[in-house]
C-alpha positions as CSV (number, residue, x, y, z in Angstrom):
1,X,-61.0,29.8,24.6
2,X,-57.3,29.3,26.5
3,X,-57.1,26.0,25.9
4,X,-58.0,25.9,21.9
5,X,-55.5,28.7,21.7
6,X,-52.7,27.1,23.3
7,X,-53.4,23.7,20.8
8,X,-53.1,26.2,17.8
9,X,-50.0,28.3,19.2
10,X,-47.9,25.1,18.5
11,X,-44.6,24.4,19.7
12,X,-42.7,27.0,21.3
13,X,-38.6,27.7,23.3
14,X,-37.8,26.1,25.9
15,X,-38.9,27.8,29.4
16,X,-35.4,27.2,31.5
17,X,-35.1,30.5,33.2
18,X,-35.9,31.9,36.8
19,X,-36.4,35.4,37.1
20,X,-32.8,35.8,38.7
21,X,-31.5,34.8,35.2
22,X,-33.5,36.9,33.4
23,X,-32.4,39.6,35.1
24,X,-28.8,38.5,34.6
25,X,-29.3,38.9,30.7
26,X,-31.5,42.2,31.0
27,X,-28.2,43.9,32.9
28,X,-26.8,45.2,30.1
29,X,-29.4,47.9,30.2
30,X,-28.3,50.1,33.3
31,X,-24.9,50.5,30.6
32,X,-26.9,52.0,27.6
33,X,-26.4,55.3,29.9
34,X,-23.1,55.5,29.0
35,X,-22.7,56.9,25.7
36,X,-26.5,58.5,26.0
37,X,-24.8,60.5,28.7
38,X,-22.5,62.2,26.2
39,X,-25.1,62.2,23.2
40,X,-27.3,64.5,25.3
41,X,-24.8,66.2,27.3
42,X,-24.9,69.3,25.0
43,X,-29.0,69.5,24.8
44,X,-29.1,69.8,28.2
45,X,-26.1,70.0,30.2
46,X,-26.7,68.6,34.5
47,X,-30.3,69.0,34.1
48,X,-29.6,65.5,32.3
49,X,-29.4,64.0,36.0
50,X,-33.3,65.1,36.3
51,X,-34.1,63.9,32.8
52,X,-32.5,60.6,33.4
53,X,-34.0,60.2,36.7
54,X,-37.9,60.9,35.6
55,X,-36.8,59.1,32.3
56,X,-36.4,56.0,34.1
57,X,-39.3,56.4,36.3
58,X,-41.4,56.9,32.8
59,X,-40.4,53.0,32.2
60,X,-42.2,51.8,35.3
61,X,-45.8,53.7,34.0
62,X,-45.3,51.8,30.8
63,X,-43.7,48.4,32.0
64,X,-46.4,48.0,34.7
65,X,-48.3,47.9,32.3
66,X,-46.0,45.2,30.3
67,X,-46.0,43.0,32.9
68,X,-49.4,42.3,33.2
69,X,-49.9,42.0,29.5
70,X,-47.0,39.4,29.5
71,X,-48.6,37.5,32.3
72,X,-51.4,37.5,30.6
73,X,-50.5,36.2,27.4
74,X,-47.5,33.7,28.6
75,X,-46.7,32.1,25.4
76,X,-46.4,35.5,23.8
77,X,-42.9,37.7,23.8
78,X,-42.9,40.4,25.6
79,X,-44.3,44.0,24.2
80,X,-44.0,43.0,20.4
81,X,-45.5,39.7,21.2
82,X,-48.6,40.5,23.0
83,X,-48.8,43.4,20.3
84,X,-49.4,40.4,17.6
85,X,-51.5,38.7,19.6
86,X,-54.0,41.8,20.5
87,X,-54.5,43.1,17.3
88,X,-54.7,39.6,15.5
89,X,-58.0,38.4,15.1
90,X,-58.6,34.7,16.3
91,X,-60.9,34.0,12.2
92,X,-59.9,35.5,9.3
93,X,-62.3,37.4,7.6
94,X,-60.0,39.2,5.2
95,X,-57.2,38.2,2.5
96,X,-55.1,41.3,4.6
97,X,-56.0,42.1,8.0
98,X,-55.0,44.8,9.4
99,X,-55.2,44.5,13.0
100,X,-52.5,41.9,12.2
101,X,-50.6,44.3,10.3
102,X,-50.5,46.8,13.3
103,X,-49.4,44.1,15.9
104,X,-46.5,43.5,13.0
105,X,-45.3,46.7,12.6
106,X,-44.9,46.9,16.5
107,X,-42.6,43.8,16.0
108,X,-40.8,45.5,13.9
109,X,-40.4,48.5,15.0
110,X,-39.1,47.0,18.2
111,X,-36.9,44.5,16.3
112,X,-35.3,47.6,15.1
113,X,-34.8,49.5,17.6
114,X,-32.6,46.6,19.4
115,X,-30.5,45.1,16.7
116,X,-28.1,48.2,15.6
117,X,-26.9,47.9,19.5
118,X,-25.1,45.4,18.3
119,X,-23.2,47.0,15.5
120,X,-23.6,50.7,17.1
121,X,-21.7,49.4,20.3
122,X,-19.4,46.9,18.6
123,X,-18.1,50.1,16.7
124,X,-17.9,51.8,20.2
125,X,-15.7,48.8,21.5
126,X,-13.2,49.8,18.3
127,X,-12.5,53.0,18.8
128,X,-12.0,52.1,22.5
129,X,-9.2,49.9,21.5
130,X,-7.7,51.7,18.6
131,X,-7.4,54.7,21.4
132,X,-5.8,52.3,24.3
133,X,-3.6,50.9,21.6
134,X,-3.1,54.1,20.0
135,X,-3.6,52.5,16.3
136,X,-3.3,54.2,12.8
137,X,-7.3,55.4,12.0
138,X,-6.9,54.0,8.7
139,X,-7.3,50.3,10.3
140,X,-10.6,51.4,11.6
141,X,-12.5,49.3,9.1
142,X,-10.6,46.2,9.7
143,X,-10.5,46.7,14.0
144,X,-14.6,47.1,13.2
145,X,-15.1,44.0,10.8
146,X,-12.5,42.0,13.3
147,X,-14.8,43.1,16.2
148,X,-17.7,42.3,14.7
149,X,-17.2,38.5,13.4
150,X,-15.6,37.5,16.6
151,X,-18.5,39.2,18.6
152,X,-21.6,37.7,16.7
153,X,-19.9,34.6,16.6
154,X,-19.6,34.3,20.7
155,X,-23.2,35.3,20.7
156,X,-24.5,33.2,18.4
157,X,-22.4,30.2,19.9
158,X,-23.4,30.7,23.7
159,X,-26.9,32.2,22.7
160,X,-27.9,29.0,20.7
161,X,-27.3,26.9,24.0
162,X,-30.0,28.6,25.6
163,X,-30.9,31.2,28.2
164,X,-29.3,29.8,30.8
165,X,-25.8,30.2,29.3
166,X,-26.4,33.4,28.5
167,X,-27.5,34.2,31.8
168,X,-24.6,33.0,33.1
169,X,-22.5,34.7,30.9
170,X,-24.5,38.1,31.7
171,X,-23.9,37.5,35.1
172,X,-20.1,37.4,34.7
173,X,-20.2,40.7,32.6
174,X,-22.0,42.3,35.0
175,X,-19.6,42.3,37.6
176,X,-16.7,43.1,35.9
177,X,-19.0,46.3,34.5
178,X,-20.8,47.4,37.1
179,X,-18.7,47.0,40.0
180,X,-15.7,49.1,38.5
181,X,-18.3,51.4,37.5
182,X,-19.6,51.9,40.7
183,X,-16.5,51.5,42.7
184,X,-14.6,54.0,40.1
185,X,-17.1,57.1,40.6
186,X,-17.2,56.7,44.2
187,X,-13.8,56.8,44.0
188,X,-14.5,60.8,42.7
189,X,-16.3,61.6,46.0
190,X,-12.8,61.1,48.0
191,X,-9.9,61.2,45.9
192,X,-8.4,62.7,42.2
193,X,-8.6,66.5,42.5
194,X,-5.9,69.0,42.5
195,X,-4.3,69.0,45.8
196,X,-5.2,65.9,46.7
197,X,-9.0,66.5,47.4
198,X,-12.0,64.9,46.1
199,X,-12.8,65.4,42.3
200,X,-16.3,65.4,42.7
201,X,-17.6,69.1,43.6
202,X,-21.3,69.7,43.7
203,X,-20.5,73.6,42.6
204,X,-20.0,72.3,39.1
205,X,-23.1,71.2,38.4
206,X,-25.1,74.3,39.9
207,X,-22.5,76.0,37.4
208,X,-23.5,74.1,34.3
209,X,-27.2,73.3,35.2
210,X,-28.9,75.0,32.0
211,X,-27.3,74.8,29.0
212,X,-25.4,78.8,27.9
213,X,-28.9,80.7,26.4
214,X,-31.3,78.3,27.8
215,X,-34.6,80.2,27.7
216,X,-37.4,77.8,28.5
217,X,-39.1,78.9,25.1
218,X,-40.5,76.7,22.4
219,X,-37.2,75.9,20.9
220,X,-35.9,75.2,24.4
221,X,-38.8,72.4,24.9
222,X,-38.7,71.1,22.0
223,X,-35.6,70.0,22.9
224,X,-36.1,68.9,25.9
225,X,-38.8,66.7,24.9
226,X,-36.6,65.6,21.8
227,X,-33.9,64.6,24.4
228,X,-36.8,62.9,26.7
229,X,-37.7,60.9,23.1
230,X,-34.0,59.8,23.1
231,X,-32.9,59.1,26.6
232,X,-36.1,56.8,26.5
233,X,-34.4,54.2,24.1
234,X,-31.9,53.7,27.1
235,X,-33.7,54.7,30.3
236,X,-37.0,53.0,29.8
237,X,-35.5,50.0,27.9
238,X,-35.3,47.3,31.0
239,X,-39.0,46.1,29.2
240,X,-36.1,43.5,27.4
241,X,-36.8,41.6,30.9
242,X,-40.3,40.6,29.7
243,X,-39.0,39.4,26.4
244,X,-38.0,35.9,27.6
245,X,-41.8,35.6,29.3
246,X,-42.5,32.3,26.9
247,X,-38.8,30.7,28.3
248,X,-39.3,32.1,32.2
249,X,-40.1,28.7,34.2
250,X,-42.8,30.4,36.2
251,X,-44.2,33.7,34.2
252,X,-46.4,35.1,36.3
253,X,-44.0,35.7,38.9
254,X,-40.5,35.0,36.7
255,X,-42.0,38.1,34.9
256,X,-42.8,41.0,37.1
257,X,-39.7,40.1,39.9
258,X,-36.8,40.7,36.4
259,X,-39.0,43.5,35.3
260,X,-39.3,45.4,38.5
261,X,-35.4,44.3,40.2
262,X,-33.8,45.4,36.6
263,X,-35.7,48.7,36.8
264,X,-35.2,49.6,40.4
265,X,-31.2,48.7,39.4
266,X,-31.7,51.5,36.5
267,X,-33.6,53.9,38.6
268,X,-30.4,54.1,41.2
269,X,-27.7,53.8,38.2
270,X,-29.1,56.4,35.8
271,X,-29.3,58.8,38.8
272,X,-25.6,57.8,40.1
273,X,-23.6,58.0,37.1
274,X,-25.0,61.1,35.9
275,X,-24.9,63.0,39.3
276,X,-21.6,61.3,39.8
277,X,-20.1,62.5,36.0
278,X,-21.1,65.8,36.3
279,X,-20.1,66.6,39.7
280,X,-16.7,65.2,38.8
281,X,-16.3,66.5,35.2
282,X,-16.9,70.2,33.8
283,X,-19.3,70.3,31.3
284,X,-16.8,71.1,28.2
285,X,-14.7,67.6,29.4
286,X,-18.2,65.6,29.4
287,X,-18.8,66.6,25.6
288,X,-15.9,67.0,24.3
289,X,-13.6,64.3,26.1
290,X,-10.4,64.4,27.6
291,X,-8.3,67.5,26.8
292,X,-6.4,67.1,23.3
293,X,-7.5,63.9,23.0
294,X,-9.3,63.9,19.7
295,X,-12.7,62.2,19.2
296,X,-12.6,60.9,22.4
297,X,-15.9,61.8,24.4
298,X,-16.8,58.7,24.7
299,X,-14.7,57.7,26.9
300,X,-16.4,60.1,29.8
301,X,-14.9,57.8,32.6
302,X,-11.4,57.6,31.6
303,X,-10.3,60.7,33.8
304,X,-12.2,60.1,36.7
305,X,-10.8,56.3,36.9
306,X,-7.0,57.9,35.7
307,X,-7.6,60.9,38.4
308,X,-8.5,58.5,41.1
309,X,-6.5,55.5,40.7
310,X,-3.6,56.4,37.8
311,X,-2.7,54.3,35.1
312,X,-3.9,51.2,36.9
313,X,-7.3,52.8,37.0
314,X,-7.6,54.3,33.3
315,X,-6.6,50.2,32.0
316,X,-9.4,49.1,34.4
317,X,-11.8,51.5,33.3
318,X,-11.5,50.8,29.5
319,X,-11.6,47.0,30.3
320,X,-14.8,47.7,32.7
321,X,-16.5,49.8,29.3
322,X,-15.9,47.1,27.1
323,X,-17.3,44.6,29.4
324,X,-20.4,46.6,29.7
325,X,-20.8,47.1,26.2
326,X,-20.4,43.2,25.6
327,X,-23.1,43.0,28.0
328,X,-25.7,44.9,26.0
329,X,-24.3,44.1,23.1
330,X,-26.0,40.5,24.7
331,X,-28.9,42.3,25.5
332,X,-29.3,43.5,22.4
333,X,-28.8,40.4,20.1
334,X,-31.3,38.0,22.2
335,X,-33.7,40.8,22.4
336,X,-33.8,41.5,18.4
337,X,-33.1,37.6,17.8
338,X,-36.5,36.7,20.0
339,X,-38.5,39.3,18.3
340,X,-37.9,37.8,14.3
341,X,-38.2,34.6,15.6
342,X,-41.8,35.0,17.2
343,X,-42.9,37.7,14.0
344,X,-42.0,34.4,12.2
345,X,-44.5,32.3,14.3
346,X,-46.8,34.7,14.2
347,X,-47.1,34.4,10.4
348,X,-45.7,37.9,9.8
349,X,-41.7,37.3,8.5
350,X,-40.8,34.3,6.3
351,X,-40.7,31.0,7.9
352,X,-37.4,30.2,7.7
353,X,-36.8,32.2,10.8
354,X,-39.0,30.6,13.6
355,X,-36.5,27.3,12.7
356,X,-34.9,25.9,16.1
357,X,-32.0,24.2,17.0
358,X,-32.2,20.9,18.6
359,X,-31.7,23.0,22.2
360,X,-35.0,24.8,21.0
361,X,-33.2,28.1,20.3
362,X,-34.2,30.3,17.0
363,X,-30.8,30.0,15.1
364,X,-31.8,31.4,12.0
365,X,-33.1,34.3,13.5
366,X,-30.1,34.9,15.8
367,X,-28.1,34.3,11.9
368,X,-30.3,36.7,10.3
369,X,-29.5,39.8,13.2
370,X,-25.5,38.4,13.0
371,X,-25.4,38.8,9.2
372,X,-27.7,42.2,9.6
373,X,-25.3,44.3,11.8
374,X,-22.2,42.7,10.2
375,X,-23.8,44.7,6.9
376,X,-24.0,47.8,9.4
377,X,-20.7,47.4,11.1
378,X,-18.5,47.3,7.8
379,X,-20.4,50.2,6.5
380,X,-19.7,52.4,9.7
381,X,-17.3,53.9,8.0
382,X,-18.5,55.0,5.0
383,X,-19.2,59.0,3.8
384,X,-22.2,58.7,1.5
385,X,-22.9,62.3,-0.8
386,X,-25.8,64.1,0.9
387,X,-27.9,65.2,-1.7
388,X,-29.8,67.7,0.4
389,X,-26.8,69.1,2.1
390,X,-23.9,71.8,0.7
391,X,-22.1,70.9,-2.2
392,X,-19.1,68.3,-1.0
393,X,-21.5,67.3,1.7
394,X,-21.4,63.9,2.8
395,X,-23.0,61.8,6.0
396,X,-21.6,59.1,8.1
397,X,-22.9,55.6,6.8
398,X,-24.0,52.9,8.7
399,X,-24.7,53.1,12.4
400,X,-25.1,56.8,13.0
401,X,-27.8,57.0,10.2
402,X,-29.6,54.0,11.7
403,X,-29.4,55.0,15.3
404,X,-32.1,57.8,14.4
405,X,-34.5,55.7,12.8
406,X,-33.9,53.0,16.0
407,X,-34.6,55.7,18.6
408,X,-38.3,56.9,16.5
409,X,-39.1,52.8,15.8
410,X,-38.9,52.3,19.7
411,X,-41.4,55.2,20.2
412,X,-43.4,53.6,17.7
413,X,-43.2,50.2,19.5
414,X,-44.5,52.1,22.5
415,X,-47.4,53.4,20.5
416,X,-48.9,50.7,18.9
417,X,-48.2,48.2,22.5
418,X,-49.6,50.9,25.1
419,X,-52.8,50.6,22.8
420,X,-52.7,46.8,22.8
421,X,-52.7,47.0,26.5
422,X,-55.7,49.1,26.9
423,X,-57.6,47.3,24.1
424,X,-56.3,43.7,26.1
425,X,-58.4,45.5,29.2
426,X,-61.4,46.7,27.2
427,X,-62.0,43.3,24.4
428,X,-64.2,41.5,25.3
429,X,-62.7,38.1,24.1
430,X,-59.7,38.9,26.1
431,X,-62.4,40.0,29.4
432,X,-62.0,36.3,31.4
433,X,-58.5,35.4,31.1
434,X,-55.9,35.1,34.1
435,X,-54.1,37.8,35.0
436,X,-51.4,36.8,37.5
437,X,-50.0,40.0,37.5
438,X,-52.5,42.8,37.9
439,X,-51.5,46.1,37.5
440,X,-53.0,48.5,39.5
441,X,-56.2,49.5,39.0
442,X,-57.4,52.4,36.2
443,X,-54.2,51.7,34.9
444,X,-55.4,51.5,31.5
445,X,-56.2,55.3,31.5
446,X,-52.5,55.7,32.7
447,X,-51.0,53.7,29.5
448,X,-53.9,55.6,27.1
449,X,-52.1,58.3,28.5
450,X,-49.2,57.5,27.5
451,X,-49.8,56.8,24.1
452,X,-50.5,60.0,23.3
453,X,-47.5,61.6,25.4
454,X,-45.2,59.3,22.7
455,X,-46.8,60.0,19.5
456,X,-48.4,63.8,19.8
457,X,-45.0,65.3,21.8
458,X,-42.4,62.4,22.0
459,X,-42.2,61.3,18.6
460,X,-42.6,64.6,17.1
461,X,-39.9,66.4,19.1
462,X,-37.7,63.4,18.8
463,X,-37.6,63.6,14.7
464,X,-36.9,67.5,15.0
465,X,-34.4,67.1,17.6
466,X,-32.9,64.5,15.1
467,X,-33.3,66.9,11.6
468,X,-30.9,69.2,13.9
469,X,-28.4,66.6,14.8
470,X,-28.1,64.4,11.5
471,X,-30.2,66.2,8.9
472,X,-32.8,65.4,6.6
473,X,-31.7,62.8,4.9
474,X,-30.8,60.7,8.1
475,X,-34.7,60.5,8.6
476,X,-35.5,60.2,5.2
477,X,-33.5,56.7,5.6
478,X,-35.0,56.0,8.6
479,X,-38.6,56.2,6.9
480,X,-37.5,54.1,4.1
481,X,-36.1,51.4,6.6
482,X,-39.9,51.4,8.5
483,X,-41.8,51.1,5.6
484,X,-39.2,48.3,3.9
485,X,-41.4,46.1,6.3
486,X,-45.0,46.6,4.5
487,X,-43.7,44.9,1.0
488,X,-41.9,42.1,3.3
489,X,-45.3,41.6,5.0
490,X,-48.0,41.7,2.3
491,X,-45.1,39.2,0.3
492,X,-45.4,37.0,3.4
493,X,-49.2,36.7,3.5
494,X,-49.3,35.8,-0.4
495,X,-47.2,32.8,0.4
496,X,-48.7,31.6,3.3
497,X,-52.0,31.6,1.1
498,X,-50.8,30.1,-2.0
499,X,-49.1,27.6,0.5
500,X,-52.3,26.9,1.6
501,X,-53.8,29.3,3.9
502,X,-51.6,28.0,6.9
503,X,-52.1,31.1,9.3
504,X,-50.4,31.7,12.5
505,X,-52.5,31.5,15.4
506,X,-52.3,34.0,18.5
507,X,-50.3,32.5,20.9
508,X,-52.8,33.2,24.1
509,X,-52.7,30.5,26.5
């Protein structure tokens, strides 16, 4: 059966990588922390450092399981790919099938929950430099459309090169992000306090371990679970390594070294920065920002890099942020670029976006994620009238409304691909092909587990956590956004068949 599949899976990129430069690209992952840090700062205060830590730890359960599925289907990208190819059937017996639809919607789900980091963190990169520069707010529009052309333009240019110049150009980012991230909060172990002392004080996060009222009652989980939901779309995101399986040289061991060296690099990170922020910061200076500085708590390590090492150290540290933002703004764009292109291949998005370049990189899709966040980015800063809120009240466009329905679509993604992995185990027709990754054994039970940890107490939580942050009409958008897939699909199928019938094959191998 693996050699008729891979006749029918057709042409596909390039493999150029090594596991070292998928790694390189996957980098900008560890950063995602960052601003998560601050979003869930006031859910839960320093017991953040524990969520992080078994948030993280969460990723390895599910991306064990990844990385065997990846292996196993070699041609196929990552989770959304082997999604497609699980739950397609190798005849068609039906004008719609619906095992195809499933292993779509995982695509898309997980297409969407990577491409508003791009416009989300291109924002972010804006209001770093309208506060450095200490610009008039009412340029915010033009810094944020500015931002954005010259951004998806560099991404597009080096990305449609190939992997290898992006790797490269991860690599670079990397060190000028990590390093003065790491070298800046050690600095807070032995210098910056008053007197002369080290900032950093384990007292403070004793003091501000539970959030004022914390209770441990429904509400109180509900929270905690919603903020677990959240913190996943950053902590257990280094899965983007096993996105690039089809272009690794070697997949079966290209795979499972990125996957594994990205997340140990999280694991230590996640639990650095966030031990390391709120030993050195109080709580208040964590959510709010820096005293009198108005919407600034973003910019979290701006006092410990000006208490440490001055001036010099506050430039470096807002030059160090945007770096790492660049880098998963990288992350972000070949992630969602891969993920149209092979839902194109797959038969499931119009054709026109599985066209190459003569380098054998999908330009049109990485043209189709460009031209989608630039839409996002210039409406960041729109109010639009909330209908269901008091009279007057309006929402913030763009970006923040998205970011909700991004966080529940990579839930979703987790769903539907957990199930493909058990149902890869427990097929027959998928019962004698090479695995050269194994995950440990009964592991199947672990990711059925896990299914229903995301969509019974994950998901749920997560969409109430969000009705309390960003209201009703935030998710209603975020439903509408899901679903605008189903009419894109079922249009998709109707022209494949009145083009002939031409279906896209799995891409097993």
């Amino acid at each position: 059966m693996s050699e008729n599949m891979e006749d029918m899976s057709g042409e596909r990129l390039v493999r150029s990588i090594t596991w070292k430069q998928g790694l390189f690209i996957a980098l900008g992952v560890p950063i995602l922390i960052l601003p998560s840090l601050v979003d869930l700062a006031d859910t839960l205060w320093a017991f953040g450092i524990v969520m992080w830590t078994i948030c993280v730890l969460q990723g390895f359960l599910q991306n064990t399981a990844y990385g065997e599925m990846v292996t196993t289907f070699p041609r196929a990208a990552g989770l959304p790919g082997c999604a497609q190819v699980v739950f397609t059937p190798v005849e068609k017996t039906k004008k719609y099938d619906m095992g195809k639809l499933i292993g779509a919607f995982c695509a898309w789900c997980y297409w969407f929950a990577w491409t508003p980091v791009v416009a989300i963190f291109t924002t972010l990169i804006g209001d770093y430099v309208m506060f450095y520069f200490d610009m008039d707010p009412g340029q915010t529009l033009l810094v944020y459309t500015a931002l954005g052309l010259v951004i998806v333009t560099v991404m597009t240019l080096i990305s449609a090169r190939g992997l290898t110049g992006g790797s490269l150009f991860g690599l670079v980012l990397a060190i000028v992000a990590i390093v003065p991230l790491v070298v800046i909060l050690t600095g807070a172990y032995f210098a910056g306090g008053d007197g002369g002392g080290a900032m950093f004080d384990l007292g403070r996060i004793g003091e501000s371990w539970y959030p004022a009222g914390w209770e441990w009652n429904g509400f109180d989980i509900a929270m905690l679970f919603g903020a677990f939901a959240l913190a996943q779309w950053s902590g257990c995101a280094w899965e983007t390594a096993a996105l690039y399986g089809p272009e690794y040289k070697d997949p079966g061991k290209d795979v499972p070294k990125a996957l594994f060296a990205c997340g140990l690099i999280c694991l230590l990170l996640y639990f650095f920065v966030a031990f390391s922020v709120f030993g050195a910061l109080p709580i208040d200076d964590i959510f709010y920002g820096e005293p009198g500085v108005s919407g600034n708590q973003y910019h979290t390590l701006y006092p410990i890099a000006m208490a440490v090492f001055g001036d010099i150290g506050g430039t470096i540290a807002i030059i160090m942020l945007i770096s790492a933002m660049l880098l998963i703004i990288q992350t972000g764009f070949l992630g969602s670029s891969r993920t149209l292109y092979y839902m194109s291949e797959e038969g499931n998005l119009p054709k026109y976006l599985s066209r190459k370049n003569k380098r054998g990189m999908p330009v049109m899709a990485m043209l189709t994620v460009s031209v989608v966040n630039m839409i996002l980015i210039v409406t960041a800063t729109a109010e639009i009238p909330d209908p269901l809120g008091e009279p007057g009240a309006v929402m913030v466009g763009g970006p923040v409304m998205i970011l909700a329905a991004s966080a529940v679509s990579y839930c979703l993604a987790h769903v539907i691909a957990l199930s493909a992995y058990f149902k890869s185990k427990t097929d027959i027709r998928f019962k004698d092909l090479a695995r050269p990754f194994s995950a440990p054994k009964g592991w199947k039970y672990v990711a059925l587990f896990m299914v229903f940890y995301e969509a019974c107490v994950l998901i749920p939580c997560l969409i109430y956590w969000m009705y309390l942050a960003y209201g009703l009409m935030t998710m209603i958008v975020g439903i509408v956004i899901l679903g605008g897939f189903f009419p894109i699909w079922f249009w998709t199928q109707s022209k494949l068949m009145k083009d002939g019938g031409a279906d896209a094959q799995p891409a097993e191998e």
